[in-house]
C-alpha positions as CSV (number, residue, x, y, z in Angstrom):
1,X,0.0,0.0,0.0
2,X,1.5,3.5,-1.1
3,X,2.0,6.0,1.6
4,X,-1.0,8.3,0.1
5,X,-3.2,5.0,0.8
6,X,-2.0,5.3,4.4
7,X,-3.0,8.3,5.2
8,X,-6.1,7.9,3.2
9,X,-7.2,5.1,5.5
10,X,-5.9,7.1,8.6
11,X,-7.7,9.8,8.1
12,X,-10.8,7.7,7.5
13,X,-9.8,5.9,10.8
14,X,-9.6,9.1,12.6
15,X,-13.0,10.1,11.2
16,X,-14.7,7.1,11.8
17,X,-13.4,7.1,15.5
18,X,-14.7,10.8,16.0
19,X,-18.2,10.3,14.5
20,X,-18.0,7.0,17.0
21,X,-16.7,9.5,19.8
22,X,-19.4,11.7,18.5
23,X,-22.2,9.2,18.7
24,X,-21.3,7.8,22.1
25,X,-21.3,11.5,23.6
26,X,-24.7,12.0,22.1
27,X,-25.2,8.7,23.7
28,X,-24.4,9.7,26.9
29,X,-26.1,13.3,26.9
30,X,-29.6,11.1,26.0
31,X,-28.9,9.0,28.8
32,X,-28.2,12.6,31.2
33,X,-31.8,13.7,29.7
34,X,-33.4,10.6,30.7
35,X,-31.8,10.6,34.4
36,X,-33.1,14.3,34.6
37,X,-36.5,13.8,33.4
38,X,-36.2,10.8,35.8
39,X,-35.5,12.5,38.8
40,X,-38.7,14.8,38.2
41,X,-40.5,11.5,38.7
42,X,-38.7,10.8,41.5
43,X,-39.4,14.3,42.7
44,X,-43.2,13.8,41.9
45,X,-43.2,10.9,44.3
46,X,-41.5,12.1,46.9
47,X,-44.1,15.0,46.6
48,X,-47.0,12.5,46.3
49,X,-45.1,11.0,49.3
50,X,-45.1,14.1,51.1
51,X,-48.5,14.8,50.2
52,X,-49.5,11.1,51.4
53,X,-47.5,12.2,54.4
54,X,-49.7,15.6,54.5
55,X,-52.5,13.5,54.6
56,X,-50.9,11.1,57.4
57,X,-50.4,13.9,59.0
58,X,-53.6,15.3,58.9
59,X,-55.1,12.0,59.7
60,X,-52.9,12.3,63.1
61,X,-53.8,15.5,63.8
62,X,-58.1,14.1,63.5
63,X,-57.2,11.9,66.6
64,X,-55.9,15.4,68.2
65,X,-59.0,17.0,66.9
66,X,-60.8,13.7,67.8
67,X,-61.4,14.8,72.0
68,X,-62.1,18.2,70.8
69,X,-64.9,16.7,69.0
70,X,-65.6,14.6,71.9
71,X,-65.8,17.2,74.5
72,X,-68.1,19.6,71.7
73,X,-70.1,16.3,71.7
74,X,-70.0,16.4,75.3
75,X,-71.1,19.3,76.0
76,X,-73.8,19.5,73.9
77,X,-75.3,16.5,74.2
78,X,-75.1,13.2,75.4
79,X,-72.0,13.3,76.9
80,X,-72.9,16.4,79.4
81,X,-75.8,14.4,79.9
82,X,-74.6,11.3,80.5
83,X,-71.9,13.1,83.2
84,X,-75.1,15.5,84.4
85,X,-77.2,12.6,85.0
86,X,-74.7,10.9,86.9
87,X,-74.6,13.6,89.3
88,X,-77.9,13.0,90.7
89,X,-77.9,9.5,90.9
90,X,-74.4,9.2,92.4
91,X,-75.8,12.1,95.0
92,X,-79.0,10.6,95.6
93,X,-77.4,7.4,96.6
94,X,-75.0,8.9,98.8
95,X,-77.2,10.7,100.5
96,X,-80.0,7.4,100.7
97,X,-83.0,9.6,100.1
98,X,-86.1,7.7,99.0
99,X,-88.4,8.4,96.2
100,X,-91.1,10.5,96.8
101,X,-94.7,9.1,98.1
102,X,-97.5,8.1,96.2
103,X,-101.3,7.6,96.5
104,X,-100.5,4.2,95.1
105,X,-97.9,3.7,97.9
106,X,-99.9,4.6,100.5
107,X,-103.3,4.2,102.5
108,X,-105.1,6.6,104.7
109,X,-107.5,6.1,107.8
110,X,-108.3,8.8,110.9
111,X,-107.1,8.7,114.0
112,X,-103.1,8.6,115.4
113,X,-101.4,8.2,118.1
114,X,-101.7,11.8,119.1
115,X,-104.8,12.6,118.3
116,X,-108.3,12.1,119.5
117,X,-111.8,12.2,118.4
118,X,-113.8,15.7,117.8
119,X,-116.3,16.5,119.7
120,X,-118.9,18.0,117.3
121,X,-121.3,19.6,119.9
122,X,-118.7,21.9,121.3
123,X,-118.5,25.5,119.8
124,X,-114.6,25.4,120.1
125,X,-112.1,24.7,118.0
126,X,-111.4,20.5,117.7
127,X,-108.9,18.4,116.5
128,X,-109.4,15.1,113.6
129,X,-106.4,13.2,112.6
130,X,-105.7,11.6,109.5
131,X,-102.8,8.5,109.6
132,X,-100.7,7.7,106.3
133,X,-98.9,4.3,106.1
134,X,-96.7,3.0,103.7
135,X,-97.7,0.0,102.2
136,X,-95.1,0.4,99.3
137,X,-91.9,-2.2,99.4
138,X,-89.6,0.4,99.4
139,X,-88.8,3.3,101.2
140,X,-90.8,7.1,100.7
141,X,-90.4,10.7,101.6
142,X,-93.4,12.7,102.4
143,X,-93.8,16.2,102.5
144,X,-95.8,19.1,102.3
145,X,-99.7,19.8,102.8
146,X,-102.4,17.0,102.2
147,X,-105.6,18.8,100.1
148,X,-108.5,18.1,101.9
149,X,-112.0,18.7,100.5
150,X,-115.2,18.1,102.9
151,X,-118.2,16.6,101.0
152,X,-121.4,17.5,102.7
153,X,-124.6,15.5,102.6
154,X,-126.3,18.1,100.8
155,X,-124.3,17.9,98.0
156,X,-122.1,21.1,98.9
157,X,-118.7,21.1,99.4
158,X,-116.1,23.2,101.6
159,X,-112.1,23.4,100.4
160,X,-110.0,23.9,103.5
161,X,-107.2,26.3,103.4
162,X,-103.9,25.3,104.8
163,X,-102.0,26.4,108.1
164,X,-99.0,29.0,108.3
165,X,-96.8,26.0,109.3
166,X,-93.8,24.8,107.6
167,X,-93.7,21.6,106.1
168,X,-91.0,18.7,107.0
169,X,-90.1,15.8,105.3
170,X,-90.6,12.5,106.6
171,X,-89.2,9.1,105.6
172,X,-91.6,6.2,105.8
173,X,-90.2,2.8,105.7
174,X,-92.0,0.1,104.4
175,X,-95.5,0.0,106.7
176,X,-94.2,3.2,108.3
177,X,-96.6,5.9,109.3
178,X,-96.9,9.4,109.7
179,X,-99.9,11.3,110.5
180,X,-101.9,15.5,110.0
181,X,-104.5,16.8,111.7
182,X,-107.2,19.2,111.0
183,X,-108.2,21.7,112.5
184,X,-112.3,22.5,112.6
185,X,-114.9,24.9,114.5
186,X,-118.3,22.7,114.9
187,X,-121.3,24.5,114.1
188,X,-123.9,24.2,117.1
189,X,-125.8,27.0,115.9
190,X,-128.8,26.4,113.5
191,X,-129.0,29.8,112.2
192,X,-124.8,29.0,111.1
193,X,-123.9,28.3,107.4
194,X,-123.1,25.2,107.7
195,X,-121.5,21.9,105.7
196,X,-122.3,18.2,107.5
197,X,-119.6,16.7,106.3
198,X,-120.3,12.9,104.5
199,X,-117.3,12.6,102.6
200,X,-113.3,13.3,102.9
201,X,-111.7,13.4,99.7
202,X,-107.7,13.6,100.7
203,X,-104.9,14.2,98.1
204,X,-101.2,13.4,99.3
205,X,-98.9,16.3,99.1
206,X,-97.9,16.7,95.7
207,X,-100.1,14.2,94.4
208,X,-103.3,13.5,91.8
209,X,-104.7,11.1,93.0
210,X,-107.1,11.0,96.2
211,X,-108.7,8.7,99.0
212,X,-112.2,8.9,99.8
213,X,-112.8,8.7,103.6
214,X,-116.5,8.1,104.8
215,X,-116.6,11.5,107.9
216,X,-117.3,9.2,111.1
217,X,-117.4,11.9,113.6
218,X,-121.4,13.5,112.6
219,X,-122.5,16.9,113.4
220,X,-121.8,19.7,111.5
221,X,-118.7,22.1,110.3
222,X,-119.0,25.9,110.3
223,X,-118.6,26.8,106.9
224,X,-116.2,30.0,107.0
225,X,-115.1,30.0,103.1
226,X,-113.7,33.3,102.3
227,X,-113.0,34.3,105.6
228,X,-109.5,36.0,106.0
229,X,-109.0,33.4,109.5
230,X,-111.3,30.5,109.2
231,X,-111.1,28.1,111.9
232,X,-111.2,25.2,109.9
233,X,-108.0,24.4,108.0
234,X,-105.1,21.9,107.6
235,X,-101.7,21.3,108.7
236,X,-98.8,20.2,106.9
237,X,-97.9,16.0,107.6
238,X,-96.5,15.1,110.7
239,X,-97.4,18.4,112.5
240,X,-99.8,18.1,115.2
């Protein structure tokens, strides 16, 4: 081979190993494209990590909001209620007070230990008591004024007013009793307004419901009604 041949081929060598040197950096700056437009994607990730973190995040700060929602709960509803309702109970049963007492509880008769029988001939003032017994199973508190309304047997009727005494309340255990008495000014006078009394209806203090009693004692009640001190009226339970 001559020596222009030579250098012929060498410089077809050389320019073969530059365009190969060529392609391979072309090569190479692809590939850097690719691993930047890859990273992006890794980026995005990371940010759709982040942003699942966000929401992790978010979901642990619900379990922080989570009592604040409880206590809103709380306090408007049944929560308050539930810790409100408690109260009472828990006091209640501290304290051992007993339900109030019914009609249904209880039954009535006259009479009691400290009182006696009227005498309805007398022009003073005389004394009827009325006894209340538990006949419940469980204990009762009683309290207040009894209303007492006086049938007569001519179809009238005569409310009586209550005392200026202050009510106490009494406990009745199961066939306990407690007693009231009324006070009433007979009328021996036939030219007096009258009632003669046939039938006691008595309503428990704070009750609906009454008893009838059938009036065992005769004679006749002055009837006062309107009067600013009538002498016919009735006292709170368990006060003479």
């Amino acid at each position: 081979m001559s020596h222009h041949s030579l250098l012929r081929h060498g410089r077809k060598a050389a320019v073969a190993t530059v365009i190969a040197a060529a392609a391979l950096s072309l090569t190479a700056c692809q590939s850097g494209k690719s691993d930047a437009a890859g990273a992006p994607s890794a980026a995005a990730s990371a940010d759709a990590g982040s942003g699942s973190g966000s929401s992790a995040a978010q979901g642990s700060d619900t379990p922080a909001a989570g009592p604040k929602a409880d206590q809103g709960s709380s306090s408007n509803g049944s929560g308050a209620a539930a810790r409100n309702g408690s109260k009472p109970s828990h006091t209640s049963t501290k304290s051992g007070s007993a339900a109030r007492c019914t009609t249904a509880t209880l039954r009535a008769g006259w009479g009691s230990s400290g009182g006696g029988v009227p005498d309805m001939h007398s022009d003073a003032q005389q004394t009827a008591a009325v006894w209340l017994k538990n006949i419940g199973g469980r204990s009762c508190t009683i309290s207040g004024f009894p209303g007492v309304q006086i049938k007569g047997t001519d179809g009238g009727s005569l409310d009586l007013p209550r005392s200026s005494k202050k009510p106490v309340p009494v406990a009745l255990k199961p066939g306990g009793t407690t007693s009231f008495t009324i006070q009433l000014l007979p009328s021996v006078s036939s030219e007096d307004k009258k009632v003669e009394p046939e039938m006691v209806l008595i309503t428990p203090p704070n009750e609906k419901q009454h008893f009838q009693l059938k009036w065992p004692y005769g004679g006749a009640i002055l009837d006062q009604s309107g009067a600013t001190h009538p002498g016919t009226f009735v006292n709170p339970v368990n006060m003479p």
